[in-house]
N, C-alpha and C positions, 0 to 999 in steps of 0.2 A: 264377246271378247275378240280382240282384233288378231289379227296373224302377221307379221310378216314372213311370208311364207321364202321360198327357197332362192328368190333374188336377193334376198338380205345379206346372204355367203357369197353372192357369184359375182365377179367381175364384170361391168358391163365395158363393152367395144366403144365407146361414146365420152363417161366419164371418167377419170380416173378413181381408182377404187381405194377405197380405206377399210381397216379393218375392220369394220362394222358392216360396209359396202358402199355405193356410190353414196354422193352427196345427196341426193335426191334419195334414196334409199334410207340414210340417217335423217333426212329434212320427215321423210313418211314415219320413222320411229316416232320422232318427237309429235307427231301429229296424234296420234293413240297413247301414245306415252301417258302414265297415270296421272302425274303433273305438267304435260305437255311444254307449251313454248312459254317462256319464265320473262321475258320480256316485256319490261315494266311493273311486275308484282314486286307488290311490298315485299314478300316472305319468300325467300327464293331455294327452294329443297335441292335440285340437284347442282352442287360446289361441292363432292366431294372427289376428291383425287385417290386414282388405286392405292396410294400407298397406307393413306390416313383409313381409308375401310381396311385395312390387311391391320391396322393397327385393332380398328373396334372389332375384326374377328377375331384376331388373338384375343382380346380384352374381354369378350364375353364366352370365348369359348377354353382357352387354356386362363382356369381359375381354381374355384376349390376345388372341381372334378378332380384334377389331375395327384390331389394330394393323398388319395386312396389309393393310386397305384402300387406304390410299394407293397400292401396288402393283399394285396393282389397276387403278387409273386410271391408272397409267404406258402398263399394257398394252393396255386397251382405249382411250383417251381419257376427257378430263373428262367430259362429255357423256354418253355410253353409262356410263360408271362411276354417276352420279349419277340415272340415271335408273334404274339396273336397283339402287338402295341402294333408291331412295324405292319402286318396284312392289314388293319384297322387301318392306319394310316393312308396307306395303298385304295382302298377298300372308300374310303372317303373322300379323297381325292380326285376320283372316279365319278363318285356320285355329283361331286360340287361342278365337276364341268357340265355335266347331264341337266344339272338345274339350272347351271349361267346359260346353256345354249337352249332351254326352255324358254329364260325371260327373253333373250334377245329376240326369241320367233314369237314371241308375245308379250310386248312393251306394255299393255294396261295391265299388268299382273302385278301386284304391288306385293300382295303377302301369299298364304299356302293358301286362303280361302277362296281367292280368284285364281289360285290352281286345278280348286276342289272343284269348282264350277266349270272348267274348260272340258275334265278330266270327267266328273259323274253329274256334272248337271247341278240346279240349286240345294241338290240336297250336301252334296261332295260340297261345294260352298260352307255352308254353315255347319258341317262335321270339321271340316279343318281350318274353317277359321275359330270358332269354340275351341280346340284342341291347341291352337295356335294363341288363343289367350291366355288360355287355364296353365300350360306348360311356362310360359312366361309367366304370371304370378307365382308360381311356385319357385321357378327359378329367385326369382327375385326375394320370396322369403327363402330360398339355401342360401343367398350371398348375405342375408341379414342375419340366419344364426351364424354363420361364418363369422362375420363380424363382431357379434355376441361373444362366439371363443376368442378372440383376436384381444376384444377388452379384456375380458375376466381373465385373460392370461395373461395381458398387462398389469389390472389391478391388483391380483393373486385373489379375484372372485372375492370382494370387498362386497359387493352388491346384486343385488339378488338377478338373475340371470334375465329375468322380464325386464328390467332399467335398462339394460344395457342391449336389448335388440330396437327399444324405443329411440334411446338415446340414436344410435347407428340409422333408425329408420330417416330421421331426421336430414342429414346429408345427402339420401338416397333419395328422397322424395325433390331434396332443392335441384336434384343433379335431372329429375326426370322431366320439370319442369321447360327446359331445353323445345324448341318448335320443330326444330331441325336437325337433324345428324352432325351437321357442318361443327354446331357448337361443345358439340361434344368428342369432335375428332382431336385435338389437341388434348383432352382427359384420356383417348383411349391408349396414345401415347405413354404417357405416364403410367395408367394400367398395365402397360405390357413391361414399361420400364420395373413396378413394384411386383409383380410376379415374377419375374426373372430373377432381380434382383432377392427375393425373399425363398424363392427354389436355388440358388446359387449359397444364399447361409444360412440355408438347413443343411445344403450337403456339407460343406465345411464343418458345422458345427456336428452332424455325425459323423465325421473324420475325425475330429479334434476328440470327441468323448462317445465312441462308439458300445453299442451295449456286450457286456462280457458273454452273455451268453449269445453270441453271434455265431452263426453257422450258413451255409449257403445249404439248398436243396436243390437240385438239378429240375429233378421232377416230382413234383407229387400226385400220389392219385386221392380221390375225393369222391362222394355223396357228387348225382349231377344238381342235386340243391345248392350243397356249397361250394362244386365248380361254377356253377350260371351266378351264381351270388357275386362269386369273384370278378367274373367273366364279364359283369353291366356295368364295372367299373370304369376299365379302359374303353368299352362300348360306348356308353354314354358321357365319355371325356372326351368327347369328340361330336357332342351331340347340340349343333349350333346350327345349324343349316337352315332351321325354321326361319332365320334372320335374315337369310341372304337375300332374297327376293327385296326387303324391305331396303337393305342396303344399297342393294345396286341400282335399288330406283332412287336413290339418292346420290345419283355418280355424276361426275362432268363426261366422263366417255363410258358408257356400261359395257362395250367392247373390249376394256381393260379391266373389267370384274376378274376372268382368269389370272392374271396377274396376282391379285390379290388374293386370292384361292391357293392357289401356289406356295406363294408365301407363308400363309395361315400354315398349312399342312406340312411342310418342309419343318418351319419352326415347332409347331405345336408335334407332331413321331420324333423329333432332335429331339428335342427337351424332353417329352414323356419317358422316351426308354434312358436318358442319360440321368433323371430325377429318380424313376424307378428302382434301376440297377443298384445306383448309389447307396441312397437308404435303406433297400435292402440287406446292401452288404454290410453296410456297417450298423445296422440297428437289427438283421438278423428275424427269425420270423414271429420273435413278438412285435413287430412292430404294429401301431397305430392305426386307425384312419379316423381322423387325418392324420398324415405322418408326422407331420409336424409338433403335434402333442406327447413324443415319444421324444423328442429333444432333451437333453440337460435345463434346467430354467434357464438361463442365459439367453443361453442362443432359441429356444423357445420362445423366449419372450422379443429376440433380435425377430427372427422370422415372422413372427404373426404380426408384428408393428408393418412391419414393412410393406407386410402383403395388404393391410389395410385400402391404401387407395385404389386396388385393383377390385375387392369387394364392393367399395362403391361405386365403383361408374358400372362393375359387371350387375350389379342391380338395380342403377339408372337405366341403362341400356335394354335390361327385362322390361321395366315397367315402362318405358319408353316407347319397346315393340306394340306391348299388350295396348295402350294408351293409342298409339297411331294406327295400330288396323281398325279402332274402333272410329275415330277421328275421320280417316279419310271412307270410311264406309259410309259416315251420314254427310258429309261436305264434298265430296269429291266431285268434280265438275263446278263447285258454286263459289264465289268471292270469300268463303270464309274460308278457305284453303291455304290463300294467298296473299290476302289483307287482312289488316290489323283489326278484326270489327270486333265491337262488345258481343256477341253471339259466339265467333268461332274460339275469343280467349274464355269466356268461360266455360263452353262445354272442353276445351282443354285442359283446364284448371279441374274442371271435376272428374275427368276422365283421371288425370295422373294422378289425385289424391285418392278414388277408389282401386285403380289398379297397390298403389303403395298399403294402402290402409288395409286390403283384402289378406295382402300377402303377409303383412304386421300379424292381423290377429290369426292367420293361420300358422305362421310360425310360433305364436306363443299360446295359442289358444286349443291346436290340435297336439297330442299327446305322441301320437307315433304320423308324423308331419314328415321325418326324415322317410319312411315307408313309403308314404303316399306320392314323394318327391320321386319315389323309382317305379310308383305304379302309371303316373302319370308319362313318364320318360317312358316308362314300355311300351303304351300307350300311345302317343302322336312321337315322340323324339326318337323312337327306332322305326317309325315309317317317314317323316320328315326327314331323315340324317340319308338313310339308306331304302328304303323300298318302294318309296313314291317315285326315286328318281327312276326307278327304271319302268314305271308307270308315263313318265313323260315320254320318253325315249318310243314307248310301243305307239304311244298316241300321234304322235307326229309324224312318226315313218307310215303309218295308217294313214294318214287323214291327209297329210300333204306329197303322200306316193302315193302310188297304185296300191293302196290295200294288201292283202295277204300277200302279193306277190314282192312287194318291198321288204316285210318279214323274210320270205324265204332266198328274195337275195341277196340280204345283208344279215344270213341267219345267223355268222358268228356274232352279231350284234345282238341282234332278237334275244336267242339264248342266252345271254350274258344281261341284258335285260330281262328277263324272266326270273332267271336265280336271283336280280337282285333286288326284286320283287319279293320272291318267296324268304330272301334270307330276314327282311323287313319283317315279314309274317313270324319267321321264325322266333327273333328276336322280341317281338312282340309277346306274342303267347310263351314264351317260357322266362321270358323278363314279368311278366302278371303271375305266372305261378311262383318265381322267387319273391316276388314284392308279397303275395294274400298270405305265402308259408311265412315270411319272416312277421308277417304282423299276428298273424295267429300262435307261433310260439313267443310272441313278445308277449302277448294275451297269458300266457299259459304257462309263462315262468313269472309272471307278475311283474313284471322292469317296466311298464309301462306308468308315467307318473301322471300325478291328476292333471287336467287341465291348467293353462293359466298358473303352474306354479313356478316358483324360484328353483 
């Protein structure tokens, strides 16, 4: 794996500098760059602008996660709920700059797997790029029962709950089918457009008929089961970072990936704690998850119509990830990367249809699938969001300084990468012990349905 090591930041005396660094310095990006210099290929990856990626990270990351928040602060109170939305926010924002100024000192990095490998060698490679696929199919069957309820809550569940993740899979598979980012930047628009707009009336609609037995609680205390239960909600509503790598290698300037980080995270802490607060107050602590199912029909049925297009492209976009790290794993460097050849379309074509079809029957096929979807996010998406990054952080100041002594004298950094190393660990293991406990008492109150049913 290539480096551009610390002239990449520095101004030189010679060229005039840009944000990325000299021209000669961006001319040597592009030169390691995973899809290098695009001049003259058919199929051309990096067209996209910071603004349209700020659009597909809202679009994959503020989606149905965010609809459990309210839940969230039933369980723990207003208070602790609102405060652990907005340090989350903080907290990830952090991380996202830690990973952009990763890719930029290492342009072949395309996904976490070519991280895995810089960082622990081949073995760190195929742990996090497996981790990096498997978390993206699953994501991609959560946006497809999403969907599922979004119908049957249109049709008032006319049809047996299997038809309708099929039906839904259907859109999500034409939407993944896409070569490139570019073609799906104008969808993730729209995505961000139908989320907004569909978190905007639910709250009106639980303003308009809020539930009578509403009440606020400041704080609550709890079981650390069913604090950390609460606790991986707004955690992993924020857990999108595995993408970033992928996106920014699809940038017209990846110097302006922060931009679009920014963005992402400003929008995605606004909206959670103001979606939050809302439905909690007025729907009080029975509400929902998803909250949206707590609505009056009406506006239940207003809201999940809405949010519909945001389901799709956020589970084009899964299957999309999963599909091109496997993609450029076996084409990278070769003509099928870049030109239109019978070889590189159809290992495409079968890539998006088993990433779609995997996540299909594990959405209708696995019985407690929502369980597995937060032992997998324990899993890679609280070390991907938060504790890898501060694995890069230690690696670079090593490898591209003088070793322990660049630790020690930039230790306010060090330490600050260390806890966010360990808070990854943390997050980890006590997100696997809330996922095995909630599927073993699903086991043991019997709620668990057969396979494959309606």
């Amino acid at each position: 794996m290539a480096n551009v090591k610390e002239g990449l930041f520095k101004e030189s005396e010679i060229e005039p500098p840009t944000p990325l660094g000299t021209r000669s310095e961006i001319a040597r990006y592009h030169d390691v760059d995973v899809f290098g210099h695009e001049e003259g290929h058919d199929i051309k990856y990096k067209t996209l602008s910071w603004q349209f990626v700020a659009c597909l990270m809202i679009a994959e990351i503020v989606s149905n996660g965010m609809l459990s928040l309210p839940s969230s602060l039933a369980i723990v109170g207003i208070v602790p709920g609102v405060i652990l939305i907005l340090f989350l926010g903080i907290f990830a924002t952090y991380t996202s700059y830690l990973l952009v100024q990763f890719k930029l000192r290492h342009p072949d990095v395309h996904n976490m797997g070519d991280a895995g490998y810089i960082l622990f060698g081949p073995i760190g490679r195929e742990i996090l790029a497996f981790g990096t696929v498997t978390f993206a199919i699953f994501g991609t069957g959560s946006q497809l029962l999403s969907g599922q309820i979004a119908l049957a809550a249109l049709s008032d569940s006319k049809l047996c709950l299997m038809l309708y993740t099929g039906i839904f899979t259907i859109p999500v598979l034409l939407g993944s089918f896409a070569r490139t980012l570019d073609n799906l930047s104008w969808l993730g628009l729209l995505a961000v457009i139908s989320m907004l707009m569909s978190g905007v009336v639910g709250m009106i609609g639980a303003g308009v008929d809020p539930s009578p037995q509403r009440h606020i609680d400041v704080a609550l205390s709890s079981s650390f089961y069913e604090a950390f239960s609460s606790i991986t909600n707004p955690v992993f509503a924020y857990a999108g970072h595995f993408m970033f790598f992928v996106l920014i290698s699809e940038m017209r300037r990846p110097q302006d990936a922060m931009k679009a980080a920014y963005t992402l995270q400003a929008f995605a802490t606004t909206f959670y704690v103001v979606f939050a607060v809302v439905m909690y107050v007025y729907l009080g602590p029975g509400v929902a998850s998803p909250a949206l199912s707590s609505l009056s029909p009406k506006w239940m049925k207003a809201a999940w119509g809405i949010a519909i297009p945001n389901f799709l492209i956020a589970g084009a976009l899964y299957s999309h990830t999963a599909s091109k790290l496997v993609f450029v794993r076996i084409f990278r460097k070769s003509e099928h990367l870049h030109s239109h050849t019978v070889r590189g379309w159809s290992v495409w074509v079968v890539l998006v249809i088993i990433a779609n079809g995997a996540a299909f029957v594990l959405a209708v096929g696995v019985p407690i699938f929502n369980y597995l979807v937060g032992l997998t996010a324990s899993l890679f998406a609280a070390w991907y969001t938060y504790g890898v990054a501060g694995a890069f952080w230690l690696h670079d100041a090593y490898h591209d300084g003088d070793g322990w002594r660049t630790w020690a004298r930039k230790w306010p950094q060090a330490i600050l990468s260390v806890l966010t190393f360990l808070a990854g660990a943390f997050i980890c293991i006590a997100g696997l012990y809330a996922s095995i406990k909630g599927i073993v008492n699903a086991y043991s109150s019997g709620s668990v349905p057969p396979a494959f049913s309606c």
